[in-house]
Every structure is written in structure tokens, then in C-alpha cells.
N, C-alpha and C positions, 0 to 999 in steps of 0.2 A: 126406552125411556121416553114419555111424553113430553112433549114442548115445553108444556107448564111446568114443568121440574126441570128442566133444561133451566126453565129461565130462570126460576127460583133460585138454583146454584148459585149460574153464574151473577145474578144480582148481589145475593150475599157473600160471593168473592169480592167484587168491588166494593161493598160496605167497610168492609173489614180492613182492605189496603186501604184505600183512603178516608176513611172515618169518616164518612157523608152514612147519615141514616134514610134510607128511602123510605118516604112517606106510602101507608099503605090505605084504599079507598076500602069504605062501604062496604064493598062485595070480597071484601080477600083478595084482591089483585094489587100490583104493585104497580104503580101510577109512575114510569120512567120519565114520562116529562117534566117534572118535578123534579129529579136526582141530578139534573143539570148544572154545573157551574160553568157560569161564564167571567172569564178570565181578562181581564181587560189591558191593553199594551198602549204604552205609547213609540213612538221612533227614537230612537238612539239618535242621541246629537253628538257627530263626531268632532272633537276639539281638535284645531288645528296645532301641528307640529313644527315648535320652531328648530331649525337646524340650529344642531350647536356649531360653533365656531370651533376649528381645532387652531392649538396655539401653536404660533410661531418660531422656532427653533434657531439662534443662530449658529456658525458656525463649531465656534466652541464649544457651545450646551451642545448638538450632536456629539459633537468628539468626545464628549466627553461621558454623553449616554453607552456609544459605541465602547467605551474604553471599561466601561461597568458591567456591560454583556460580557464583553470576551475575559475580566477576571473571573466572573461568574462561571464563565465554560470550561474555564482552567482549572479549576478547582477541581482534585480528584485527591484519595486517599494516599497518592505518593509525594503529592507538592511538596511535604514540609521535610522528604526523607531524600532530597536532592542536594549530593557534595560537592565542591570543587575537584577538579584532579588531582590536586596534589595531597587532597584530605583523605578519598577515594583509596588511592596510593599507598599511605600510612595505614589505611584500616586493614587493607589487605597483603600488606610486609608483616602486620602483626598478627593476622591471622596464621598465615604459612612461616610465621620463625623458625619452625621446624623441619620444614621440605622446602631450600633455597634453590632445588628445581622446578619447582613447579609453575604453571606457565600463566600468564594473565594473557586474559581471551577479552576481545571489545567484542559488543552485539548493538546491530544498530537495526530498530525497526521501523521501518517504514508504511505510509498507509498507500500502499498499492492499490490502484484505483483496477475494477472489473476489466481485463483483458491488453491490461498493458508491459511490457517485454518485463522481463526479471532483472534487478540491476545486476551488473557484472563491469569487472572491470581490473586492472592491472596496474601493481604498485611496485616500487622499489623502494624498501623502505632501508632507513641508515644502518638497523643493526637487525638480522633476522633474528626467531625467536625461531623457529626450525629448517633443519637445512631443504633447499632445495630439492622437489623432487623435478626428476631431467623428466622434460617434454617428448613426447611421439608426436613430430608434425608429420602431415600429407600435405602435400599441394599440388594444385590444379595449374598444373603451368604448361607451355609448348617453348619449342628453340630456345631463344639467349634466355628468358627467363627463368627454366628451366633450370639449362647450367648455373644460372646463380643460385637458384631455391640447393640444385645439391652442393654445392662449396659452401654454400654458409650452412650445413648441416641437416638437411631434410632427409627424413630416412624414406617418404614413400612421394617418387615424381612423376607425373605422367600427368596427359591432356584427359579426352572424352573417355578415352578408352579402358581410364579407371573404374568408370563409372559403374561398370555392373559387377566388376569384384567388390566394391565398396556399398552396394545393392544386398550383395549375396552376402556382407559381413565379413569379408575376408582379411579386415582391417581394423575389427573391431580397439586392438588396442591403442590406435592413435589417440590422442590427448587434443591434438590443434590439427585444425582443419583449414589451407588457404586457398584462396584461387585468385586468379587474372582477373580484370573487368571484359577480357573477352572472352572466357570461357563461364562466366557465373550464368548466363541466360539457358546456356546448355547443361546447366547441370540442378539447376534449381526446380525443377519441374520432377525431376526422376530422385533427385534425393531427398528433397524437403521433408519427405514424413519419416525418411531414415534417418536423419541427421538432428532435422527439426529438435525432435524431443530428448534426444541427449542433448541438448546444448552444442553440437558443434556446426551448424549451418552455416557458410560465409555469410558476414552482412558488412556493409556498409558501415552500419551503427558503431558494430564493435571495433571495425578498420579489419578486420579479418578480407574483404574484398580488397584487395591493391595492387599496384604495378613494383612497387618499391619490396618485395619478397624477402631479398637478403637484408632488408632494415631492420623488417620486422621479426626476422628472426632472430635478429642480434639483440633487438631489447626485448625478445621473448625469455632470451636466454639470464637476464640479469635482472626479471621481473618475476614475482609474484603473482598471481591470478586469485581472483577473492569474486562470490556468487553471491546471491541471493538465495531464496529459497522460494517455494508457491505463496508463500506467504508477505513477499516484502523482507522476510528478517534475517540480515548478513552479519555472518560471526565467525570473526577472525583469529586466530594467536597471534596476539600483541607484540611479547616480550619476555622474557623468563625471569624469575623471582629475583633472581642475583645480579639483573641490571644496574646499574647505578640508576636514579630516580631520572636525572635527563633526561637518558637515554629513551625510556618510557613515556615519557612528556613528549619529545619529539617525533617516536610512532604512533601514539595515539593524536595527536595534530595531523599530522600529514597523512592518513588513513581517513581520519574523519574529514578531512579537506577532499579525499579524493572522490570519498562517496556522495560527497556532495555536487562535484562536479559531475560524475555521474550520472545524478540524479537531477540534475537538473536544478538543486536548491543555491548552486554556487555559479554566477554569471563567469561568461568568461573573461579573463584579464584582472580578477580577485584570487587574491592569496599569492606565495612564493611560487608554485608550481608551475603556474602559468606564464613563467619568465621562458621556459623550456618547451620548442613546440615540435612535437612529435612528427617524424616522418613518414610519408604514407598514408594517414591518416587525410580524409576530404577537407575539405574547410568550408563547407557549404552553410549557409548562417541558417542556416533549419533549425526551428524551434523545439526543445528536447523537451517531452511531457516530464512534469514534477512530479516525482514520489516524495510529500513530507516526510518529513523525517520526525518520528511521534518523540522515540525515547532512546536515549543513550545510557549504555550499562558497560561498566568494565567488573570482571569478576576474576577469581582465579579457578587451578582444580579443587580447592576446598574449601573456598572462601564463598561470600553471599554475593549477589549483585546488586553494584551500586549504582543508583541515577547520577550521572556527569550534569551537572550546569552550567559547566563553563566552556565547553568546546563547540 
């Protein structure tokens, strides 16, 4: 292809996009310095920005902004479907009129934050809704301690030397696990992944670590044990259909009191339970992380589950 047709193109490509006609000379040539547009600019004149002033809030219009958020956050598809317990109660007697065994189970869920212990914990509550099942304790005890862990009932007693039958599994049906403060250091390192993950490791936390052995087996023996799950959500049997309504009133209070103290939502020295202080147990003022507590549901075996608003 020759120049001249080269340029002929591409001139009449840019005629075309931009609607400029190039003027053509005398001789059949296209005369480019003519096809020129010159485009003329002035400077931008930047207008100066005045700051807005942001307004002053007192303390009440906060409180009071603040108090319109958090309805705002509350609002979920279940608000308006939340009973009292005693209402709770009647929906679910007239559900089961038919099977006056059947059992009302409390579920309480909590928002368990990323990598924090499971709640657990141990109630005695006024009227069971099932009987008892008998505990299998071990305990890590030496000398007089010892002798007391087997007179108040312990079926497997021995120091370090338990340690690798209970390694090997040879123990697997214990239920409770206890030890001394002077044998936990020697046994925490070689058990912890054995024990760890069932739930039976001595701690501190749960009072499963202590010197006072035969206490705590005494109100092991007249107590309940209630878990959590991976999830935060603990669910209990309450009380059985053919209660009288009190009765049910005063387990689900004193339950939901205890999870809370548990959890850390209930300070210590609130509610009735804390008139009563456990022995064995540390007293060391350690700050116990909070598991909120989202929602409270009492249901039966056939019945629905109800949101509680008043416990």
C-alpha cells in the first residue's frame, strides 16, 4: 500500500469520527494543516470549602438516639411471639392434656464468643423431673485425702500412678474426674488431650480442682449436672406435665438463675442462691467472660417452643 492511500484512509477515518471536512488543495492533495482544531481552556477556579459544623448533642438526645438504635436492633421476626411463664405454661398444659407425663425441657441459647469454655454447671433443683443418674467419680488424690475421697464414695482412688491406665482408657466409664491442687500439674500435661475433649479435665473453673474432696462429693451426690453444647445452647428437663404450676415456676427461676451465674450475666451476691456458698470451691475475684444470653424457650415432648420474657 502507498503512502498516499495510507494517508487518504486514515484522513477520511477522522473526517467521519469527528465531522471536520478536510479541505482539499489544487492539486488532489489533502492540505492537514487546515484540519486543525484548536481548542481553547481556561484554569479551573477551585471554590473554597467551608467545613460544616457538626451539631451538638446533649446528653439526653444521645441517650436517647442510642435507645432508637438498640430498638432498631431488637427487632426480629420473634419480638411479638414472646410469653410470660405463666402464659408459656398454660399454652403448653393444653397442648399435652392428653400425656400428663410428658416432660417440659427449658433451652437457653447463648452467644458464645470464638474459643471460649462451654457453659457447664450443677443445680439442685426443689422437685426433679428425672430421677438421678449415680455418678462414676475418679480422683487424684495421695494419704488422708485419699482416705476421705473413698468414704465419701469414690469408686476409682489413687495418685500419679493412675495416670497411664486412665491414658490407656481403662476408665473410660467414670462420669467425674477430681484431683488435689498438688497433684493437677502432674497430671495436666499427660491427660489434657485425653480428658480435655470429653469434658472431664480437673479445672479450677468448674471447682473439680480442690482440697475439700469429700464435700464435693457430697453435693455431687444431691446435685444435677447441666452442659452446654459447641454451640452455646443448654437444654435441660425442667419438670414433668403433672406438676402443679409452682412447682415449674420455681425450676425454671432457679435454672435460669444458675445459668446465669454461670455465665457470667448474673454478678455475684444477686438472686436467692447466693445466700449459700459452696465449699471447695476458690473465691478468687477473676473476672468470668460473658456468654449473652440471646433467647429463652420452654417447650414440651409435643408441644412448640415458647420465647420466655420474663425470666
Amino acid at each position: 500500500m502507498s503512502f498516499n492511500l495510507l494517508r487518504r484512509r486514515c484522513t477520511g477515518l477522522f473526517a467521519t469520527q469527528t465531522g471536520v471536512v478536510a479541505p482539499v488543495s489544487s492539486k488532489g492533495s489533502i492540505n492537514l494543516g487546515l484540519c486543525l482544531r484548536h481548542f481553547s481552556s481556561t484554569p479551573a477556579v477551585l471554590a473554597s470549602r467551608v467545613a460544616a459544623k457538626k451539631p451538638k448533642f446533649t446528653k439526653k438526645q444521645l441517650a436517647l438516639i442510642a435507645k432508637k438504635r438498640a430498638e432498631k436492633r431488637e427487632r426480629n421476626a420473634y419480638a411479638q411471639e414472646k410469653m410470660t411463664l405463666s402464659d408459656a405454661i398454660a399454652v403448653l398444659r393444653a397442648v399435652e392434656v392428653a400425656r400428663p407425663h410428658s416432660t417440659y425441657e427449658i433451652t437457653i441459647k447463648t452467644a458464645m464468643s470464638r474459643g471460649a469454655p462451654v457453659p457447664t454447671g450443677r443445680i439442685n433443683l426443689p422437685r426433679e423431673a428425672k430421677p438421678k443418674r449415680e455418678a462414676r467419680i475418679l480422683v487424684f488424690a495421695e494419704a488422708r485425702q485419699a482416705e476421705e475421697a473413698r468414704r465419701a464414695g469414690a469408686h476409682v482412688v489413687g495418685g500419679l500412678e493412675l495416670v497411664e491406665s486412665v491414658a490407656a482408657g481403662k476408665h473410660n466409664n467414670c462420669t467425674t474426674v477430681l484431683c488435689t491442687t498438688s497433684l493437677i500439674r502432674g497430671i495436666t500435661s499427660k491427660l489434657g488431650r485425653v480428658l480435655g475433649p470429653r469434658g472431664l479435665m480437673p479445672s479450677e473453673r468448674r471447682g473439680t480442682v480442690t482440697d475439700d474432696i469429700e464435700g464435693y462429693i457430697s453435693r455431687l451426690s444431691s446435685t444435677t449436672e447441666w452442659r452446654g453444647d459447641k454451640s452455646g445452647t443448654i437444654r435441660m428437663p425442667i419438670a414433668k406435665m403433672h406438676f402443679p404450676i409452682e412447682d415449674v415456676v420455681k425450676n425454671v427461676k432457679l435454672f435460669v438463675a444458675n445459668v446465669k451465674r454461670a455465665t457470667g450475666n448474673l454478678k455475684d451476691g444477686e438472686g436467692e442462691a447466693d445466700a449459700k456458698v459452696e465449699k471447695g470451691k476458690s473465691k478468687s475475684k477473676s473476672i468470668k467472660p460473658v456468654n449473652a444470653i440471646t433467647r429463652i424457650l420452654l417447650s414440651s415432648t409435643q408441644g412448640p417452643g415458647i420465647l420466655i420474657r420474663d425470666v
